[in-house]
C-alpha positions as protocol buffer text, in pm:
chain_id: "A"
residue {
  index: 1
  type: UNK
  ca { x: 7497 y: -426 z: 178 }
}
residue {
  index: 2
  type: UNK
  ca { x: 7299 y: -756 z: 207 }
}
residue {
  index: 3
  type: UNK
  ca { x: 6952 y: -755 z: 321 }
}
residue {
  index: 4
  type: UNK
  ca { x: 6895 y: -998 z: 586 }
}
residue {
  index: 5
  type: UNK
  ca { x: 6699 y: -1335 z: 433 }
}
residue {
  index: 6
  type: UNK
  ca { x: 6280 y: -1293 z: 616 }
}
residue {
  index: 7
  type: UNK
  ca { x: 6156 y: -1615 z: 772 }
}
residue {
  index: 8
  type: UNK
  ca { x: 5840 y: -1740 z: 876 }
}
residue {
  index: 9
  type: UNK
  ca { x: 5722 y: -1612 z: 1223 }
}
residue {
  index: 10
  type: UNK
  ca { x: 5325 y: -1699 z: 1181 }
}
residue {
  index: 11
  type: UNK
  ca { x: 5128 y: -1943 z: 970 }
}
residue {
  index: 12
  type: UNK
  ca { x: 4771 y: -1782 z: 1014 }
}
residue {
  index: 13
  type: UNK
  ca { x: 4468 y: -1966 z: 938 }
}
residue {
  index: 14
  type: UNK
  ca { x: 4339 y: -1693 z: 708 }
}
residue {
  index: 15
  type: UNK
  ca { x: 4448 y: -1325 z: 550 }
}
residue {
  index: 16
  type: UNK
  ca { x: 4288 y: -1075 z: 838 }
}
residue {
  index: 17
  type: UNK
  ca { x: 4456 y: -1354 z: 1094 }
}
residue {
  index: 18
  type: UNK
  ca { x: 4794 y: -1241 z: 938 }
}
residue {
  index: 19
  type: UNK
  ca { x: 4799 y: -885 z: 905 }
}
residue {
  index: 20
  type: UNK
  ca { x: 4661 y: -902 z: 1286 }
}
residue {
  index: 21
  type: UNK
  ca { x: 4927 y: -1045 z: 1377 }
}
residue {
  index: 22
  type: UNK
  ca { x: 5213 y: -887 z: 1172 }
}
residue {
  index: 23
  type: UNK
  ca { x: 5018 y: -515 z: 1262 }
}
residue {
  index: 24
  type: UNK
  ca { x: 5115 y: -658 z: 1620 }
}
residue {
  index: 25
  type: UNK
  ca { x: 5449 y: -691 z: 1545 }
}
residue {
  index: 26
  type: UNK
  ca { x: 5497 y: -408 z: 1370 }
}
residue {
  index: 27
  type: UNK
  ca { x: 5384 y: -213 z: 1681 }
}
residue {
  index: 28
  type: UNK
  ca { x: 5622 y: -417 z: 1871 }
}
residue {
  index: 29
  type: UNK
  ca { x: 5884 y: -318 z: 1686 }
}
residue {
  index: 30
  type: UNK
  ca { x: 5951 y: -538 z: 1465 }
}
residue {
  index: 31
  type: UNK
  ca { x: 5948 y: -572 z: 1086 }
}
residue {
  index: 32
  type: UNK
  ca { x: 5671 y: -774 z: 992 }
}
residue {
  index: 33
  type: UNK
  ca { x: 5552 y: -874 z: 616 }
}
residue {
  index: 34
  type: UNK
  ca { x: 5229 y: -1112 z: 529 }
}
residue {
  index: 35
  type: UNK
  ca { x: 5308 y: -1369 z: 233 }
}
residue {
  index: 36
  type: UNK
  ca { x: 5015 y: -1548 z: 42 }
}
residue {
  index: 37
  type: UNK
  ca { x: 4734 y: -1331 z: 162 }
}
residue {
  index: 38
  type: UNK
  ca { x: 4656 y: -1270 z: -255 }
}
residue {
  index: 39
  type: UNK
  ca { x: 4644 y: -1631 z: -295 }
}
residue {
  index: 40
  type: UNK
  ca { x: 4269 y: -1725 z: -160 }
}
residue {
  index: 41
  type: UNK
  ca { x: 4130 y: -1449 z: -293 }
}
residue {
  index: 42
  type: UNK
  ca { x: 4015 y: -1320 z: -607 }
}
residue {
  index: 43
  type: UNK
  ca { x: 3828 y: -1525 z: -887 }
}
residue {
  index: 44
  type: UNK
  ca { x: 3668 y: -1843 z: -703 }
}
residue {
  index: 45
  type: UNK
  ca { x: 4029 y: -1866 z: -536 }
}
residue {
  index: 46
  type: UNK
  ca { x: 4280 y: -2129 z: -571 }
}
residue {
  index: 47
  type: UNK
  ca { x: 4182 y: -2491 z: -703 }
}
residue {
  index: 48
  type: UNK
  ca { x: 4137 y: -2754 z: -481 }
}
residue {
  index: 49
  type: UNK
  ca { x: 4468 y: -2882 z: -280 }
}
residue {
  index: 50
  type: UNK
  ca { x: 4630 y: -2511 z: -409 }
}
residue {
  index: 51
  type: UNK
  ca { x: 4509 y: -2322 z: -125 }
}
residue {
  index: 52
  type: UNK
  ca { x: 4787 y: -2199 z: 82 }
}
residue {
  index: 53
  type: UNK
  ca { x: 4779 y: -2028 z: 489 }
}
residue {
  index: 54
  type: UNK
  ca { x: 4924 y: -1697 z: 453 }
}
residue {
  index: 55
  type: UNK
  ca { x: 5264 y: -1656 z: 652 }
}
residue {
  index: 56
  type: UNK
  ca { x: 5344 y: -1345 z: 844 }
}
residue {
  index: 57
  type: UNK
  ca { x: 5747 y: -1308 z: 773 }
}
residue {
  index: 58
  type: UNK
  ca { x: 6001 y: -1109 z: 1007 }
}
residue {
  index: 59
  type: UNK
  ca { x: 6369 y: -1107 z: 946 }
}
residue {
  index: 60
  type: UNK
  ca { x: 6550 y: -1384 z: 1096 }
}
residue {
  index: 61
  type: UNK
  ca { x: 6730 y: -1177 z: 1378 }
}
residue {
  index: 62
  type: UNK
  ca { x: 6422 y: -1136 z: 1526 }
}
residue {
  index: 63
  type: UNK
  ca { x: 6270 y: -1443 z: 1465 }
}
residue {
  index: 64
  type: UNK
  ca { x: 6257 y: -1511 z: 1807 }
}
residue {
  index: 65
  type: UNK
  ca { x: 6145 y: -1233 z: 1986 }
}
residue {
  index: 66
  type: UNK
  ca { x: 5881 y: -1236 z: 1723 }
}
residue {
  index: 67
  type: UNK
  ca { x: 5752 y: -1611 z: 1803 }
}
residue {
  index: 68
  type: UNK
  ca { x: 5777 y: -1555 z: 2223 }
}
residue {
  index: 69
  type: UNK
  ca { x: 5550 y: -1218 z: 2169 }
}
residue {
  index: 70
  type: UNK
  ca { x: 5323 y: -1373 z: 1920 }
}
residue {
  index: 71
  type: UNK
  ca { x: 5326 y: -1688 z: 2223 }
}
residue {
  index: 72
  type: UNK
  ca { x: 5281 y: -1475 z: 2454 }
}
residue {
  index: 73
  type: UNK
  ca { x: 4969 y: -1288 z: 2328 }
}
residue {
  index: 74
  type: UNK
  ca { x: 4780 y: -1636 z: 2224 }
}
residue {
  index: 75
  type: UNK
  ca { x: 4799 y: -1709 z: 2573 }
}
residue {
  index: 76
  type: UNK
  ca { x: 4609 y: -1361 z: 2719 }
}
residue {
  index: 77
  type: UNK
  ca { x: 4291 y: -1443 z: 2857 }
}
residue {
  index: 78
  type: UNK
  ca { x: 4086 y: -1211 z: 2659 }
}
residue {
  index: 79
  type: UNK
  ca { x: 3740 y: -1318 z: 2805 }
}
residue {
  index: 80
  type: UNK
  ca { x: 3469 y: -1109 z: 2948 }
}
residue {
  index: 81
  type: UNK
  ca { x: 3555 y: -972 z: 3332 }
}
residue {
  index: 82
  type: UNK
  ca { x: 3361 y: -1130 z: 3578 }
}
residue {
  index: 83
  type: UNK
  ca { x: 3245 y: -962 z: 3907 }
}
residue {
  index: 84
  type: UNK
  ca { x: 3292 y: -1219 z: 4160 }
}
residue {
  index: 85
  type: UNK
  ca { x: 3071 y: -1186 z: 4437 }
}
């Protein structure tokens, strides 16, 4: 049986960005897989102009689920509560 092809959900600005998000997705429901975390890390990192954003990856049936929730929760107003008076 063919597994079905993963596509990118979530280009995160940085490694703990992505699992965030795909932890989030996971507990959503969905299958969720970070790509390119290893690549800024480790010795000095990646020359310049090789540095890459890691991807969080879902598979492509739920591609868009994924990208509404992932909307969705960039748009919660996570502030501090204010008391109004």
């Amino acid at each position: 049986m063919p597994q079905e092809p993963l596509v990118e959900a979530y280009r995160a600005a940085n490694g703990p960005q992505a699992h965030l998000v795909a932890h989030f997705l996971q507990g959503a429901g969905i299958p969720a897989f970070v790509d390119g975390d290893e690549l800024g890390g480790g010795l000095g990192g990646l020359p310049a102009g090789w540095a890459t954003s890691p991807r969080v990856l879902v598979p492509q049936s739920a591609l868009a689920h994924a990208r509404t929730l992932i909307e969705a929760a960039e748009h919660v107003d996570d502030g501090p509560l204010v008391k109004e008076n």
